[in-house]
N, CA, C and O of each residue as an XYZ file, in Angstrom:
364
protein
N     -32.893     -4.499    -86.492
C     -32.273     -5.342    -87.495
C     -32.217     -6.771    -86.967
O     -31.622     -7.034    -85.921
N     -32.833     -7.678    -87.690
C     -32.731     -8.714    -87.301
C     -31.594     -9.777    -88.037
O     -30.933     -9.266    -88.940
N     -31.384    -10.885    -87.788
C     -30.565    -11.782    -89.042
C     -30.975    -13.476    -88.207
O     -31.094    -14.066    -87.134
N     -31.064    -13.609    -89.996
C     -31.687    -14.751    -89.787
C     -30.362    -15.828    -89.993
O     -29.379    -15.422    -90.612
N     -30.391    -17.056    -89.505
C     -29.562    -17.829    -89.523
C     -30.320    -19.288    -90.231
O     -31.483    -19.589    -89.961
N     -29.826    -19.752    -90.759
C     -30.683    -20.946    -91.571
C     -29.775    -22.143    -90.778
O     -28.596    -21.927    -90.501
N     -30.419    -23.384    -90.450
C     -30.916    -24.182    -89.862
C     -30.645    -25.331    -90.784
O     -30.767    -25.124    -91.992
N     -30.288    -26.522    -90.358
C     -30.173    -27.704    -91.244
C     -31.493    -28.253    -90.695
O     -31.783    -28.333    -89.501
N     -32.098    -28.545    -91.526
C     -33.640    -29.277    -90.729
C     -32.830    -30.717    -89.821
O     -33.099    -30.873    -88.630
N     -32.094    -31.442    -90.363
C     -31.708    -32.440    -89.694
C     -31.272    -32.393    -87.878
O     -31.619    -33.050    -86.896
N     -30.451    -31.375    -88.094
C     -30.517    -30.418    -86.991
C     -31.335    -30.547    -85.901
O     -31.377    -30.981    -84.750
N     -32.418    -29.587    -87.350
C     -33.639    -28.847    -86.292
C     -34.449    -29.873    -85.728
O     -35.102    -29.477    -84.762
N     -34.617    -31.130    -86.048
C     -35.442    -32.348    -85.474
C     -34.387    -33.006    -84.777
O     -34.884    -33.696    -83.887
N     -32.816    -33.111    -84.804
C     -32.381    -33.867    -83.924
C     -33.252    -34.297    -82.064
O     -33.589    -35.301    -81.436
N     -33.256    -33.002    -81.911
C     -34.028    -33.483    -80.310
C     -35.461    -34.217    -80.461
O     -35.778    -35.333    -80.048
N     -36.169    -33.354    -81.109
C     -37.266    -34.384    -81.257
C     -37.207    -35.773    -81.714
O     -38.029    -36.552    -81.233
N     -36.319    -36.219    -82.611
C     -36.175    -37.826    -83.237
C     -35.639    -38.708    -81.952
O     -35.944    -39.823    -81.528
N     -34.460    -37.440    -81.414
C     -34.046    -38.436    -80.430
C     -34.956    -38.824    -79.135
O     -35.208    -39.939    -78.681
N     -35.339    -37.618    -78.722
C     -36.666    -38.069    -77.524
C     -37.591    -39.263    -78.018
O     -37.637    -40.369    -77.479
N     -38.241    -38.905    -79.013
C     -39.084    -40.040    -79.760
C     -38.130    -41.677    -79.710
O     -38.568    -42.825    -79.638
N     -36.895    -41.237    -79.772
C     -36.673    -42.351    -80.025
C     -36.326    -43.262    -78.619
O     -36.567    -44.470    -78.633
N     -35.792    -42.663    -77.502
C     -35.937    -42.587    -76.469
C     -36.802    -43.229    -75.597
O     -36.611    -44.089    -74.737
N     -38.010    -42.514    -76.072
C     -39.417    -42.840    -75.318
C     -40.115    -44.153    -75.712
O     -40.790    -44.895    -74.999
N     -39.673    -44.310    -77.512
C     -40.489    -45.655    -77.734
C     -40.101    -46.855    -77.456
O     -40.781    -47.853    -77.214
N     -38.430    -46.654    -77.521
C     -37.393    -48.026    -77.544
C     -36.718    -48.133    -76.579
O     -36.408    -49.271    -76.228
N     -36.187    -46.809    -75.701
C     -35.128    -47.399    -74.738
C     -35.844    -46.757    -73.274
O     -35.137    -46.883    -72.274
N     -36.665    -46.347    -73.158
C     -37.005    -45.654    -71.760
C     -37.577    -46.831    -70.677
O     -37.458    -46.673    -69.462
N     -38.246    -48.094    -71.307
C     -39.144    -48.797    -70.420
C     -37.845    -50.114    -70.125
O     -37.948    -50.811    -69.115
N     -36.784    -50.308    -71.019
C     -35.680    -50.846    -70.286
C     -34.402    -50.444    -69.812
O     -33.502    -51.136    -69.336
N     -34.465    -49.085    -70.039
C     -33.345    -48.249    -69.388
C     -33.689    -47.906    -67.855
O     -33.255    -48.335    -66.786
N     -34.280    -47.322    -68.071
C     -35.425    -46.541    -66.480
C     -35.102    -47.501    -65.192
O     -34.541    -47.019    -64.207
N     -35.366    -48.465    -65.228
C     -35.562    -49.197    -64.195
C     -33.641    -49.311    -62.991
O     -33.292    -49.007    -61.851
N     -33.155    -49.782    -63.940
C     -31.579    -49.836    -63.762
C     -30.899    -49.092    -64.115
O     -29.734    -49.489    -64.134
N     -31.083    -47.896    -64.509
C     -29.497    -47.178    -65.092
C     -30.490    -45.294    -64.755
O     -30.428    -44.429    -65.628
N     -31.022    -45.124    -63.847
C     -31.236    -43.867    -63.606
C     -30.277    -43.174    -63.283
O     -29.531    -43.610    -62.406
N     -30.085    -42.250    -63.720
C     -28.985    -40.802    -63.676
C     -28.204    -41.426    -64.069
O     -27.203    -40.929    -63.553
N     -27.824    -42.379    -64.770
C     -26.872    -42.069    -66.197
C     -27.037    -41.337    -67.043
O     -27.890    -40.467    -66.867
N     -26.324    -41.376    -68.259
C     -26.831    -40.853    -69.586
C     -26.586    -41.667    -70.674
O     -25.674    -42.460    -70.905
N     -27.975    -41.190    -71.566
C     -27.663    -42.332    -72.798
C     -27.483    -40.623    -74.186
O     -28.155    -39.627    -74.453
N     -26.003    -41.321    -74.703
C     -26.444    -40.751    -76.226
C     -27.235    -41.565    -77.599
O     -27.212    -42.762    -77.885
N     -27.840    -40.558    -78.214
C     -28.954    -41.570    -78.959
C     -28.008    -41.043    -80.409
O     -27.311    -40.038    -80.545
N     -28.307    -42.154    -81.374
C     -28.095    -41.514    -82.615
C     -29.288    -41.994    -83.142
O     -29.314    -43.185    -83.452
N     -30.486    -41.171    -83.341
C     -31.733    -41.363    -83.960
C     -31.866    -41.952    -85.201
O     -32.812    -42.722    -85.362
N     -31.016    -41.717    -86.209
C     -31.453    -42.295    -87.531
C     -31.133    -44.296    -87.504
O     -31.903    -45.171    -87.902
N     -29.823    -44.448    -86.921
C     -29.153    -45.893    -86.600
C     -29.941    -46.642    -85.927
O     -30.231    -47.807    -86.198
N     -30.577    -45.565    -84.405
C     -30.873    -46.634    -83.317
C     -29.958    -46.845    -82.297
O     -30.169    -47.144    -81.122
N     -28.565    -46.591    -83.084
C     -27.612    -46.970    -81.736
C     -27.405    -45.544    -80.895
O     -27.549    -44.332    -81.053
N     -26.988    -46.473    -79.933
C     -26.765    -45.604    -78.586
C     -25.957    -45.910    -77.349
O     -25.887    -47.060    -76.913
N     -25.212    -44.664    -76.656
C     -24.286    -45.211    -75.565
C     -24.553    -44.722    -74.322
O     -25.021    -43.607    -74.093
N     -24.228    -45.632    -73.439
C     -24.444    -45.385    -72.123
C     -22.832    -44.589    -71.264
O     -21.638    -44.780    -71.494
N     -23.467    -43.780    -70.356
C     -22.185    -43.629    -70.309
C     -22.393    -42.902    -68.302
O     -23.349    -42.176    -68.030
N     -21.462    -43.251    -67.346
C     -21.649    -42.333    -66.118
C     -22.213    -40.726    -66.264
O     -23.303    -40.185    -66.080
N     -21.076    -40.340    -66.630
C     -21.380    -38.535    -67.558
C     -22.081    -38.690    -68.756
O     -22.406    -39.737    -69.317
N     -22.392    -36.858    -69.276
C     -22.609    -37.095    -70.625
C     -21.436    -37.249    -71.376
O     -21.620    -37.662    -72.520
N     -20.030    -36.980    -70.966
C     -18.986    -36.693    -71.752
C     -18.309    -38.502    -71.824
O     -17.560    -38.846    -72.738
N     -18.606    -39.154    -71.068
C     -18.270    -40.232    -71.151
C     -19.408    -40.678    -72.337
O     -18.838    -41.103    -73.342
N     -20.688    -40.674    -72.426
C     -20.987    -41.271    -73.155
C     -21.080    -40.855    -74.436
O     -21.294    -41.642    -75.358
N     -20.887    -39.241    -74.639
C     -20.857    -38.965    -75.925
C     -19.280    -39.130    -76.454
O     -19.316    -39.757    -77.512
N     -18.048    -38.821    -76.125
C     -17.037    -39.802    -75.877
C     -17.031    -40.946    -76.859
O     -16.523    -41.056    -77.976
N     -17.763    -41.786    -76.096
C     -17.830    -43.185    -76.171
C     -18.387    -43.359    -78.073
O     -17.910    -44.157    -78.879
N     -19.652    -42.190    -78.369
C     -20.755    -42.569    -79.194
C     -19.766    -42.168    -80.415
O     -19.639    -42.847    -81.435
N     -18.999    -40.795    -80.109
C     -18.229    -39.970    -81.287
C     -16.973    -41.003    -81.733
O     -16.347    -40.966    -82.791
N     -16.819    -41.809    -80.761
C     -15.322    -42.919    -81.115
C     -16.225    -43.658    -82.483
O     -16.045    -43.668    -83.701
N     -17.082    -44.141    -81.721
C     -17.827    -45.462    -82.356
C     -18.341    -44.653    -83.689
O     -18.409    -45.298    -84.736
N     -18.642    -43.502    -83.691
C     -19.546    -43.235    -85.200
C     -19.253    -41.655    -85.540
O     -20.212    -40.964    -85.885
N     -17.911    -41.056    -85.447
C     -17.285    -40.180    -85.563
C     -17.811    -38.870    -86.590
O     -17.437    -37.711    -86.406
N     -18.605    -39.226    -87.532
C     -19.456    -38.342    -88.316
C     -20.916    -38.156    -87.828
O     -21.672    -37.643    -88.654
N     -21.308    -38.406    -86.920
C     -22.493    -38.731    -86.642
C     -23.366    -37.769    -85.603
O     -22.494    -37.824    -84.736
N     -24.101    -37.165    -85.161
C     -24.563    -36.000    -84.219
C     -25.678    -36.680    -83.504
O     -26.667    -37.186    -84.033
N     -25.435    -36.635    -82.410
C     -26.332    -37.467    -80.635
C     -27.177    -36.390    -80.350
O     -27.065    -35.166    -80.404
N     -28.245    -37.350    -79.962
C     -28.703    -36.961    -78.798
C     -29.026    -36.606    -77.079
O     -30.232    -36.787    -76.911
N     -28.689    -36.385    -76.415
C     -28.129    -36.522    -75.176
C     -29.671    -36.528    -74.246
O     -30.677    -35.833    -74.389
N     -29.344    -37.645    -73.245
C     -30.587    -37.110    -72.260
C     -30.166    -38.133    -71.005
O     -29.612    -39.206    -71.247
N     -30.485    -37.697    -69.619
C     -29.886    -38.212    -68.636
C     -31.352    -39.011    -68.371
O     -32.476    -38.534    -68.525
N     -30.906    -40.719    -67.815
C     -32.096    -41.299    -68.183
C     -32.886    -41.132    -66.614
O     -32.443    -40.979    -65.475
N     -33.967    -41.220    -67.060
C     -35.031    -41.052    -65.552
C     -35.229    -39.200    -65.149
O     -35.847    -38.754    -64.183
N     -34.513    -38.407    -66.199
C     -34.713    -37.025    -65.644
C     -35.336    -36.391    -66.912
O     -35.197    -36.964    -67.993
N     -36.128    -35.041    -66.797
C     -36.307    -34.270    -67.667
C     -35.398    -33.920    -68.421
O     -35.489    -34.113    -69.633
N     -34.290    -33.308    -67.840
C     -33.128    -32.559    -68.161
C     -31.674    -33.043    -68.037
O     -31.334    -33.617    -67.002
N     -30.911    -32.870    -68.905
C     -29.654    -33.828    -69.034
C     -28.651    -33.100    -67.671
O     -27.662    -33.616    -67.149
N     -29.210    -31.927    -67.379
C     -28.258    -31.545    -66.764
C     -29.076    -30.288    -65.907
O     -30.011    -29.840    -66.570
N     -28.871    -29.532    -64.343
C     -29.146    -28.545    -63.508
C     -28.235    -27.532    -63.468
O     -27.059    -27.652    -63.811
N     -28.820    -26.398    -63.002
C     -28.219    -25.211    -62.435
C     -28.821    -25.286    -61.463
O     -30.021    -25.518    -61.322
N     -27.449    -24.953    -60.140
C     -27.658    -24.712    -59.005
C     -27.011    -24.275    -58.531
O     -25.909    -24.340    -59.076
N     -27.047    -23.585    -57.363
C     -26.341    -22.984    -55.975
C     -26.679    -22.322    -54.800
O     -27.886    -22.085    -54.852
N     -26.136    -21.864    -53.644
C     -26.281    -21.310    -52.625
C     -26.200    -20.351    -52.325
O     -25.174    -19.787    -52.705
N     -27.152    -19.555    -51.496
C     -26.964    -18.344    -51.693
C     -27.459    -17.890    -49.656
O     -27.963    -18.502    -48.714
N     -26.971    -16.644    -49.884
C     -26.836    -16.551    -47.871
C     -27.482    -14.660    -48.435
O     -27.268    -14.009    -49.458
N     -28.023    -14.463    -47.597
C     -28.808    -13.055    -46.753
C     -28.034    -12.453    -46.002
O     -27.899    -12.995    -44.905
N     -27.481    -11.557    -46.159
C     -26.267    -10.614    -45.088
C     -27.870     -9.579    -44.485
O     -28.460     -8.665    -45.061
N     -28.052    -10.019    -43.583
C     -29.198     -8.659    -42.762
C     -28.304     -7.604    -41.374
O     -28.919     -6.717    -40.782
């Protein structure tokens, strides 16, 4: 049995609009100075916040435009965020 869940297309392109938007407008003057921050994007506006964390900057984006749904991406990395840890061998 499967179930399907329906999808707001707006949604469903949020990441893609925002990467796109990312890559065309803010990556070649973000990059240089602000690596491992994070920027939230709001793709349709253009605007966007910078922020130390993501929670600072989405924070920051939800004050400023409170109806509005971000994009998140930590600048200079693939991924906004890692999993990690340590691990030990008992022999």
């Amino acid at each position: 049995m499967s179930t399907q869940i329906d999808v707001d297309p707006k949604l469903e392109s949020l990441a893609e609009r925002g990467e796109k938007f990312y890559r065309d407008n803010l990556k070649d003057s973000l990059e240089p100075d602000q690596i491992g921050r994070f920027v939230a994007i709001e793709p349709d506006s253009g605007r966007y916040f910078l922020g130390r964390t993501g929670t600072e900057a989405l924070v920051d984006a939800k004050t400023q435009m409170p109806s509005s749904l971000f994009f998140l991406i930590r600048i200079g990395y693939n991924a906004a965020d890692s999993i990690s840890g340590y691990g030990s061998r008992i022999r």
